[in-house]
C-alpha positions as CSV (number, residue, x, y, z in Angstrom):
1,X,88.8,157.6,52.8
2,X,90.0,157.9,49.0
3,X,89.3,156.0,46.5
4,X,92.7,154.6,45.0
5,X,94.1,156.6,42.3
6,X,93.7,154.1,39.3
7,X,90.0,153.3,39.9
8,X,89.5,157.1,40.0
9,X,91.5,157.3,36.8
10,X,88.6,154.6,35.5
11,X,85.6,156.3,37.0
12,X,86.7,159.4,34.9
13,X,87.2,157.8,32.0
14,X,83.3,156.8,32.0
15,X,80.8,159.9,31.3
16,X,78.6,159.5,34.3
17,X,81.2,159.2,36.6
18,X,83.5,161.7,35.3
19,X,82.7,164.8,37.5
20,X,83.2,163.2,40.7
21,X,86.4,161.1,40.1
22,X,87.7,164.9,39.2
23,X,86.0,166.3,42.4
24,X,87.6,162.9,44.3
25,X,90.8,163.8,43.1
26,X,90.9,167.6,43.3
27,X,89.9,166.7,47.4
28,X,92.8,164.0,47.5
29,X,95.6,166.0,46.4
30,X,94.4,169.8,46.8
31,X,95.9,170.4,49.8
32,X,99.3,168.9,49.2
33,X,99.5,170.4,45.9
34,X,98.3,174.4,47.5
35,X,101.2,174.0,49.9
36,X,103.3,173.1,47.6
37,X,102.8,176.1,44.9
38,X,102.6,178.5,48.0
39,X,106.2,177.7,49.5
40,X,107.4,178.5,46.2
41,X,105.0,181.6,45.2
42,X,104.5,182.6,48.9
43,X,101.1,184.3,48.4
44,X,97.9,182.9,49.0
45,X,96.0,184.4,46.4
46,X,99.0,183.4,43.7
47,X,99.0,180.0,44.8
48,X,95.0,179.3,45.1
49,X,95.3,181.1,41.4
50,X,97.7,178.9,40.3
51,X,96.1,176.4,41.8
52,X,93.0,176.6,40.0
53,X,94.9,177.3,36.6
54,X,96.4,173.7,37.4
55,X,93.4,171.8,38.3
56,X,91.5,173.1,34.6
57,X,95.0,172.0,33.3
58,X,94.4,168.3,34.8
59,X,90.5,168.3,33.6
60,X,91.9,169.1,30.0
61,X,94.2,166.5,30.0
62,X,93.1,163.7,32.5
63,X,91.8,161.6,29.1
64,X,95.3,161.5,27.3
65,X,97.6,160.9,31.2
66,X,99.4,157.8,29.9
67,X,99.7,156.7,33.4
68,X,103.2,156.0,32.7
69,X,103.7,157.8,36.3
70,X,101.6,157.7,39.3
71,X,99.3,160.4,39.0
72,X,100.6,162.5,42.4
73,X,103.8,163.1,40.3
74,X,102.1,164.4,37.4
75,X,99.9,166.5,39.6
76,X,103.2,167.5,41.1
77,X,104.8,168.2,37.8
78,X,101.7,170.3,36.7
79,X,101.7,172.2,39.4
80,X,105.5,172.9,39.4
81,X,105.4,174.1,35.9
82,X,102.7,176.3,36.7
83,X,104.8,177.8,39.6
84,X,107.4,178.3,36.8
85,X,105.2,179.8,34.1
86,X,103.9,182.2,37.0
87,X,106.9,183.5,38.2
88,X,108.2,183.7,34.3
89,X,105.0,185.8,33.4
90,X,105.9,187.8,36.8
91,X,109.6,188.7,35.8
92,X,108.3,189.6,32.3
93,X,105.4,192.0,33.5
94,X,107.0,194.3,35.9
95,X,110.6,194.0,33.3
96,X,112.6,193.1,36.5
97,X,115.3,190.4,37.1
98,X,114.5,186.6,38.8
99,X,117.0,188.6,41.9
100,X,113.8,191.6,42.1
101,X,111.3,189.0,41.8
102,X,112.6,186.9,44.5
103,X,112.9,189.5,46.6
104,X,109.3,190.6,46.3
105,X,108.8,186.8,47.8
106,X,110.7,187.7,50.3
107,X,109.3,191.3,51.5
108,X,105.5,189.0,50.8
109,X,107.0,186.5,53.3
110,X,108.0,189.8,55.7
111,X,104.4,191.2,55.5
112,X,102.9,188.2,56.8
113,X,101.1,189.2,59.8
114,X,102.4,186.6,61.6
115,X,105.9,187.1,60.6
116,X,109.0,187.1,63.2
117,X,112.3,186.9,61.9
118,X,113.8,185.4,65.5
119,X,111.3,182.1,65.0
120,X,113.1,179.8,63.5
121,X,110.8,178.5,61.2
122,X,110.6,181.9,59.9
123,X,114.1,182.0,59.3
124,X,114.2,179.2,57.2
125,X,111.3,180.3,55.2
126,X,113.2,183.5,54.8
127,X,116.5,181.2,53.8
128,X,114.5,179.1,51.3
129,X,113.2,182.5,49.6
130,X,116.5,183.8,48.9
131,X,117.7,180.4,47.5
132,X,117.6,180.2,43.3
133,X,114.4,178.9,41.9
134,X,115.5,175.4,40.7
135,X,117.0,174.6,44.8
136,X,114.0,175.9,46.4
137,X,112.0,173.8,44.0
138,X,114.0,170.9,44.7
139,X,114.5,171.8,48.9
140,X,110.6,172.1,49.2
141,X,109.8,168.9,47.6
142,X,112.3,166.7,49.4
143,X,111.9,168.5,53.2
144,X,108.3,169.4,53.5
145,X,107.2,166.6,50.8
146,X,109.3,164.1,51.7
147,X,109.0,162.8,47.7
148,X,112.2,160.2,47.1
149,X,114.6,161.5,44.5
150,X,113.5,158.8,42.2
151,X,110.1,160.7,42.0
152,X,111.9,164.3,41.8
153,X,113.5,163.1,39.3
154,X,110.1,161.8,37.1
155,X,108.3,165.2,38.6
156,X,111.3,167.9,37.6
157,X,112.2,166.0,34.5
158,X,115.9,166.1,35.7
159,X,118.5,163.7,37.0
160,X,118.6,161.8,40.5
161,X,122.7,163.2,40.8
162,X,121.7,166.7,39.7
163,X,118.6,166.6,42.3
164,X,120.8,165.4,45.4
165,X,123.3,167.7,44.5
166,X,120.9,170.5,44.2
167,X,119.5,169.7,47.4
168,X,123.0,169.5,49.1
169,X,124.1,173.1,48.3
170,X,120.6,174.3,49.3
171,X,120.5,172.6,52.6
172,X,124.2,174.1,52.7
173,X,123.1,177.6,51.5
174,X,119.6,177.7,54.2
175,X,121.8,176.5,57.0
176,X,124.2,178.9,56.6
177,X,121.7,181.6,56.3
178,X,120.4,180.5,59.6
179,X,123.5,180.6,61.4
180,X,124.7,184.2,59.9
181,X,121.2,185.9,60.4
């Protein structure tokens, strides 16, 4: 059982107790937050890196969270702009387009061992992979994270309107990818 977020926001706040608040929080929210940055990254390596990057990220800056949030959507907004600066870094390095560098998810998502493109939860992993960044972002929060639009919106940094309307067209764009493939 975890220890409710604010009280481990106090525990790390005091000296003695500051390494294992973090270590209480990095086991509360690890999980959610790897499966998060892997459905948009797709690799395991990139996402336990970006992973980690986040987590030293959060020890940097646990002190000055102004707790003006809940601290799950600033994890979740960490992480997200870590996904971002990732995949940024990875356009820049290899000089290609988002369109190349998506499709690199894709052929990672193919080479899964596991992979079969007639299961149809592969098929919509393969649908979310060729939908634009910002929809997947906003598709994988809301149907494998459930988070409310309200929370999206505080995480993404972006309207509730835009948000529903982003997840429309993706729900839209992975259904009809379903159907046609």
């Amino acid at each position: 059982m975890f220890l409710d977020d604010k009280d481990l926001l106090q525990q790390f706040k005091q000296p003695a107790e500051k390494e294992r608040a973090f270590t209480e929080i990095i086991k509360k929210y690890q999980e959610k937050l790897y499966w998060h940055i892997r459905r948009i990254v797709v690799d395991h390596d990139d996402a336990n890196d970006i992973l980690q990057n986040m987590f030293i990220k959060v020890w940097n800056s646990l002190n000055n969270f102004r707790e003006d949030s809940q601290l799950y959507t600033w994890l979740y907004r960490i992480a997200t702009n870590e996904c971002f600066t990732f995949l940024e870094q990875l356009k820049r390095r290899s000089a290609v387009s988002l369109t190349d560098v998506e499709s690199g998810l894709v052929n990672k998502l193919k080479a899964d061992q596991n992979f079969n493109a007639n299961k149809l939860e592969w098929k919509l992993q393969l649908a979310i992979q060729h939908l634009p960044e910002k929809q997947r972002i906003v598709f994988t929060l809301r149907y494998y994270d459930e988070m409310p639009y309200e929370e999206m919106s505080r995480v993404l940094e972006t309207s509730e309107g835009a948000l529903k309307a982003s997840y429309h067209h993706a729900a839209k764009k992975i259904e009809n990818y379903i159907v046609n493939h």
